[in-house]
C-alpha positions as CSV (number, residue, x, y, z in Angstrom):
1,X,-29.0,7.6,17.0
2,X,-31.4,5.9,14.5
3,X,-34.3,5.2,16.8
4,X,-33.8,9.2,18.0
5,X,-33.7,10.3,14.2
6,X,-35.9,8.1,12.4
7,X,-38.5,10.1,11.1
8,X,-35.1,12.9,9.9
9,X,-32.8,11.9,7.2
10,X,-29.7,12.4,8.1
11,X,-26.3,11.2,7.9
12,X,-24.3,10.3,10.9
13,X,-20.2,9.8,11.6
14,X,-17.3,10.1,14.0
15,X,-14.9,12.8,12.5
16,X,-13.8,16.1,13.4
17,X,-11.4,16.5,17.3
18,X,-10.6,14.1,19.3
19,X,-8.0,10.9,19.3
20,X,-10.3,8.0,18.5
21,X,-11.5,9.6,15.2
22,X,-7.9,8.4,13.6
23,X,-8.3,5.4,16.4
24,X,-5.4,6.8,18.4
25,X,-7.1,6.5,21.8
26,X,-6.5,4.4,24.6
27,X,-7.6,4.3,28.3
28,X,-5.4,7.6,29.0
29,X,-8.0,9.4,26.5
30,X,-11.0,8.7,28.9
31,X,-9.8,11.0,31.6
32,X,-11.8,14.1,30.4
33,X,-14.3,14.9,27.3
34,X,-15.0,11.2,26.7
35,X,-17.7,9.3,26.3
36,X,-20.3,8.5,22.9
37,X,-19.8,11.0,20.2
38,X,-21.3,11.5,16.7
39,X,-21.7,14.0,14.4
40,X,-25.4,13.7,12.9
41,X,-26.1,16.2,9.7
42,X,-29.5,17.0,8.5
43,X,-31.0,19.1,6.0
44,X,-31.1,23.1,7.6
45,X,-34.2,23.3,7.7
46,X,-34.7,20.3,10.5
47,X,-31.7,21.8,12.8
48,X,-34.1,22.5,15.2
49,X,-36.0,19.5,15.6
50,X,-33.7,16.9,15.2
51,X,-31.5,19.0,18.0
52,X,-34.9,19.1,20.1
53,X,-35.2,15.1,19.2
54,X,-31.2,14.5,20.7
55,X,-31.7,16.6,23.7
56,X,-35.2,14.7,24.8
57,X,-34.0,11.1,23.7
58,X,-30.4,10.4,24.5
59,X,-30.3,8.4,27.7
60,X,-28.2,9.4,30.5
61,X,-25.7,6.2,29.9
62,X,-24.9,4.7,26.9
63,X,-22.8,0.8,26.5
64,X,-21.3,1.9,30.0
65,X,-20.4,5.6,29.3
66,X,-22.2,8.6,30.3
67,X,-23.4,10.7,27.5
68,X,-22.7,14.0,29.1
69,X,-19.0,14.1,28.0
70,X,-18.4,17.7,29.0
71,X,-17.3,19.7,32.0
72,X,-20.7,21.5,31.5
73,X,-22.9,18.1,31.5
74,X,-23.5,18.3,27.7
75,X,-23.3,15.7,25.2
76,X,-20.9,14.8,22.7
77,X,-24.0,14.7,19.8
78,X,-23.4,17.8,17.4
79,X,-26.2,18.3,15.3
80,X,-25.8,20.6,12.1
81,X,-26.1,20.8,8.5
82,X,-23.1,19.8,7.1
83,X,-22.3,23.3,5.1
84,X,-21.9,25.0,8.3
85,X,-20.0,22.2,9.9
86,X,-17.8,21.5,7.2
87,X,-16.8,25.5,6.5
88,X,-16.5,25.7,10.6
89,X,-13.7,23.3,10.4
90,X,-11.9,23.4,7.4
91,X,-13.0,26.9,6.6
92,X,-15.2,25.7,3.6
93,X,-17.9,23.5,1.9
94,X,-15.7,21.0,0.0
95,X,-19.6,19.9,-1.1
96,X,-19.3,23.0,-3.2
97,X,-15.5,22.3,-4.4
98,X,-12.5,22.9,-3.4
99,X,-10.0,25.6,-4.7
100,X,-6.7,26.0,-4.4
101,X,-6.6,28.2,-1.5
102,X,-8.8,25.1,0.2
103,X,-6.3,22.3,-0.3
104,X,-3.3,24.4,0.8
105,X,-5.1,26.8,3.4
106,X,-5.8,23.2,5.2
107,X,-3.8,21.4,7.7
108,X,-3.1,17.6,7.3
109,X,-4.6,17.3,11.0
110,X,-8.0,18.5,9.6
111,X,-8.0,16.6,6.8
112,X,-7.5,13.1,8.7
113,X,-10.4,14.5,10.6
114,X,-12.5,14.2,8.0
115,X,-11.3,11.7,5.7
116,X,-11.1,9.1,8.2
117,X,-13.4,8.1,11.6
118,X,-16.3,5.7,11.3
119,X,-19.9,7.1,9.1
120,X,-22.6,4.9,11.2
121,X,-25.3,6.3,8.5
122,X,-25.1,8.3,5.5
123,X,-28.4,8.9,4.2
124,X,-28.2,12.2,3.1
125,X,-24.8,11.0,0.6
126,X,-22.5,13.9,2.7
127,X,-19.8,11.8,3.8
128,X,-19.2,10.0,0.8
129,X,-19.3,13.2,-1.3
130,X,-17.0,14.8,1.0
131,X,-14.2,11.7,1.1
132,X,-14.4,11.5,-2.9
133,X,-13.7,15.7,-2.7
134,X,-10.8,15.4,0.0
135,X,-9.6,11.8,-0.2
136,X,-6.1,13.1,-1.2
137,X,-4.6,16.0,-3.3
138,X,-5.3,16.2,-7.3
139,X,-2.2,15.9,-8.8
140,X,-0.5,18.7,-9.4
141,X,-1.2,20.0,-6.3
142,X,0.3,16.4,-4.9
143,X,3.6,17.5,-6.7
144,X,3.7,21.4,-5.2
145,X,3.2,19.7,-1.3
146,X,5.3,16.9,-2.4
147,X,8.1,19.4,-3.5
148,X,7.5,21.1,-0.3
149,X,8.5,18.7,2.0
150,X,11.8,17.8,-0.3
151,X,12.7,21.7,-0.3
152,X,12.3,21.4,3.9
153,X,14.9,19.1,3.7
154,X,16.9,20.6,1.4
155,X,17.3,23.6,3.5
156,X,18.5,21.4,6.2
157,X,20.2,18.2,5.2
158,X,23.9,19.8,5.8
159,X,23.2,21.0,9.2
160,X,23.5,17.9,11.0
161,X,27.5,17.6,10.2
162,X,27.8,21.3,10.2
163,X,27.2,21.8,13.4
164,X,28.9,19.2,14.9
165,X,32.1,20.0,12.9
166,X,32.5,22.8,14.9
167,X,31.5,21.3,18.3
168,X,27.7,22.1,18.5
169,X,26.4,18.7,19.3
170,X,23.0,20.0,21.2
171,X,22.9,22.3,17.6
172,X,23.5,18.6,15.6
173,X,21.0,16.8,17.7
174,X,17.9,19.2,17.4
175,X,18.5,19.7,13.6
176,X,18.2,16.0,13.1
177,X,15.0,15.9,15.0
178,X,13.5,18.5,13.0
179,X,15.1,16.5,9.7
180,X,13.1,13.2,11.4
181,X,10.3,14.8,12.0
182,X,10.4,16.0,8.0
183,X,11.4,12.8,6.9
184,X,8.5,11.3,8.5
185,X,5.8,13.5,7.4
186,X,7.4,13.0,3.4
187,X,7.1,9.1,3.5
188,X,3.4,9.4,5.2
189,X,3.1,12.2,1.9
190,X,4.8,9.5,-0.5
191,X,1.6,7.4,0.9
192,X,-0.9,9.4,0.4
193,X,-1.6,9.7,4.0
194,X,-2.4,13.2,5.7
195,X,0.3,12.9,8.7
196,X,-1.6,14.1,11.8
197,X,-0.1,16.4,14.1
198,X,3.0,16.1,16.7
199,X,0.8,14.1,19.3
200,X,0.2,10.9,16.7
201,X,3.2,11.6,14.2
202,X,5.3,8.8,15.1
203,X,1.6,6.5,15.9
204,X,0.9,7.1,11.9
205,X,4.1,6.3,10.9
206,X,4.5,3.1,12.8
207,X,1.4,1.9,11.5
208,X,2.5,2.2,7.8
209,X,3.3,-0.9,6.3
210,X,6.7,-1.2,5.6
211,X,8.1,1.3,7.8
212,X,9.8,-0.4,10.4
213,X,13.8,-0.2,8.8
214,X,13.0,3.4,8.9
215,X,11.7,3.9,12.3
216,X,15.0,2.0,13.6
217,X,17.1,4.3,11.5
218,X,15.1,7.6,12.4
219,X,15.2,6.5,16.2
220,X,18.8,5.6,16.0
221,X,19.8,9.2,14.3
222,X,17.8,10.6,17.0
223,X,19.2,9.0,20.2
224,X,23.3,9.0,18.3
225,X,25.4,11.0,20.0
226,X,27.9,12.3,17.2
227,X,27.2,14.3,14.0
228,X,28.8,11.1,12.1
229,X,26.5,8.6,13.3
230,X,23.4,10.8,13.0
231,X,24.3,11.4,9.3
232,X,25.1,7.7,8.7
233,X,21.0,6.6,10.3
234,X,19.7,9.6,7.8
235,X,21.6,8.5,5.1
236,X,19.7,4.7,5.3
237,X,15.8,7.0,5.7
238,X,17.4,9.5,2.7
239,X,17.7,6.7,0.2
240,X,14.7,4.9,0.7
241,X,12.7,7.7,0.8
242,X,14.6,8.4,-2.9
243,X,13.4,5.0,-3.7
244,X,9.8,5.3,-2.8
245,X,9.7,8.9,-4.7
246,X,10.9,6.6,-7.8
247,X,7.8,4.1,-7.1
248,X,5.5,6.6,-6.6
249,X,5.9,8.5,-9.9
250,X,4.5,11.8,-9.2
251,X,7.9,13.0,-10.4
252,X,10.4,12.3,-12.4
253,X,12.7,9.3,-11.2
254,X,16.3,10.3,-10.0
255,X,19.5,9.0,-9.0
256,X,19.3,8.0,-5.2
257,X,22.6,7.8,-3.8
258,X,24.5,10.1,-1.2
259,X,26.5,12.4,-2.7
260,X,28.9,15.6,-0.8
261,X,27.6,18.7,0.4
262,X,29.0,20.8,-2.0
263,X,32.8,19.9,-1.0
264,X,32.5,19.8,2.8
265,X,32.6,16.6,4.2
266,X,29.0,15.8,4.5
267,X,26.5,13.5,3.3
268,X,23.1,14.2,1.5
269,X,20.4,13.0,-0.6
270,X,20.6,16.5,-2.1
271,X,17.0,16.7,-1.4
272,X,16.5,19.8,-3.8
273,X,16.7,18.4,-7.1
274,X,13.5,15.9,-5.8
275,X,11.7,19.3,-4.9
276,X,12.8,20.5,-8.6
277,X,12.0,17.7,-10.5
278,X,8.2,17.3,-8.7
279,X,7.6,21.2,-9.4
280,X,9.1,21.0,-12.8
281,X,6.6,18.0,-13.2
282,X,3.7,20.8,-12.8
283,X,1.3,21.5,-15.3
284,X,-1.4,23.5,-14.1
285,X,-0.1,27.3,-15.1
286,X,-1.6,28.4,-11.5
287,X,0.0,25.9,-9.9
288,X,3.4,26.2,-11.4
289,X,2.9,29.8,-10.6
290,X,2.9,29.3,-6.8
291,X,5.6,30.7,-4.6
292,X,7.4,27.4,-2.9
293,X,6.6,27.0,0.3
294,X,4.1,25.0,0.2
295,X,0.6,24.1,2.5
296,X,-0.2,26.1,5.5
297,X,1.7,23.3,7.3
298,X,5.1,23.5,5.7
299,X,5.5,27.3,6.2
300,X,3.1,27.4,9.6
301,X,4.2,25.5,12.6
302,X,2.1,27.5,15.1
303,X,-1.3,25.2,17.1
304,X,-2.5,29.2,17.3
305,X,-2.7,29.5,13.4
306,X,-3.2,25.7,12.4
307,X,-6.4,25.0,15.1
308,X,-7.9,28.4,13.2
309,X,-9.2,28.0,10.1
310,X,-9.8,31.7,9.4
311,X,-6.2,32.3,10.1
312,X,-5.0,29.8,8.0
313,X,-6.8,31.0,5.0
314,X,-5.9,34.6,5.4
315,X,-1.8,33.6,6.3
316,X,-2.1,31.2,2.9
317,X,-3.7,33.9,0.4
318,X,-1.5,36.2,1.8
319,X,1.8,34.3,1.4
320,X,0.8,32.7,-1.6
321,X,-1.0,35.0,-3.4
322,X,-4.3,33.3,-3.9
């Protein structure tokens, strides 16, 4: 792009859809919309010319791969000024700050989209502005999403053993899926990693350091076929995952043994007195004043709603009040 744009400043980087921003691609991603991508910004007032400079100069091949990447033979170069990018896919201009209802009116997906990928060129200073604005939560609000996720658990952690008590072993199975699948997405949290969505879940996780124990427990709850054994693979992800809240700090530290559900026969971490601790940890009044469910993610779980930044924000002031 430099020899294209060299008389625009401009800043140029791979973010926004597609697997090989979060380098998750592989040689199944090249079987449609592939092929060189970039998103240049410029100032607004040189739109127009620098989109008239990408249309007249990109060749037709680039290192191998055509340029048209598209269906409709159109290029993968999107040329914009970054406010109208940025609010187009995350529903605001985190150069202008980021509220509240921007943090939790955001999905994790987007987030990683723009937080991570390769910048090529940066001369107008947008990416790095924008990574130091949405590298990762400010703290109290680290504590309310944190909390969320622990509450998610809570709600469930029981269900596991309940159902297979009384012979609902499809009813076991799914529910520790959906506890996996929760589990996973705290310890990315813990990490201070966005956790992508459904498609690269279990890609992120593996690639954490440290995570392998818990991948062979999470795989082995998953693929048990009693409520016993399924509880006993949780247990070993519940505990660490009590550990690492203690190493992390956001919170309180606590206790992080199994304990009975109440008294039925069931093991738990009793994952809501983690959720209490973070919130109770809170100190921004508007913060603490939050109802607790969480980001758009932890009370969404519809693509429809989360690919739709207009309806997330409208869903999140709406359920949260903002």
């Amino acid at each position: 792009m430099r020899p294209i744009m060299a008389d625009v400043p401009h800043s140029a980087a791979l973010i926004g859809a597609g697997s090989e921003v979060l380098a998750f691609d592989t040689e199944r991603s090249t079987d449609h919309d592939w092929g060189p991508r970039v998103v240049v910004f410029v100032e607004e007032h040189r739109v127009q010319q620098a989109r008239r400079a990408v249309d007249g100069g990109l060749p037709e091949v680039f290192r191998g791969y055509p340029t048209a990447v598209t269906g409709a033979g159109r290029h993968g170069v999107q040329v914009g000024d970054a406010a109208t990018w940025f609010t187009g896919r995350l529903g605001f201009d985190p150069l202008r700050g980021v509220s509240v209802l921007d943090w939790l009116s955001t999905p994790w997906q987007r987030l990683a989209e723009v937080t991570c990928g390769e910048v090529f060129h940066d001369g107008l200073d947008v990416m790095e502005r924008v990574r130091a604005a949405l590298g990762w939560y400010p703290p109290d609000l680290e504590r309310y999403v944190l909390a969320g996720q622990w509450r998610r658990l809570a709600q469930q952690e029981a269900f596991p053993g309940r159902c297979g008590e009384v012979g609902d072993d499809l009813g076991s199975a799914l529910v520790t899926a959906g506890l996996a699948r929760d589990l996973m997405r705290l310890v990315l949290l813990m990490r201070r990693r966005y956790p992508p969505y459904a498609k690269w879940l279990g890609s992120a996780f593996a690639r954490l350091s440290g995570t392998a124990e818990l991948a062979d427990a999470l795989s082995a709850a998953v693929a048990a076929t009693g409520w016993r054994q399924r509880e006993e693979h949780l247990g070993v992800v519940y505990r660490r995952a009590a550990a690492l809240h203690n190493r992390v700090g956001a919170g309180p530290a606590l206790e992080g043994s199994l304990r009975a559900y109440h008294r039925r026969p069931f093991q738990v971490i009793d994952a809501g007195r983690f959720a209490d601790a973070l919130s109770g940890a809170i100190t921004d009044t508007r913060v603490r004043a939050l109802p607790p469910v969480g980001s758009v993610d932890q009370f969404g779980d519809c693509v429809d709603l989360l690919t739709d930044p207009r309806r997330c924000r409208a869903a999140t002031r709406a359920i949260l009040d903002l």
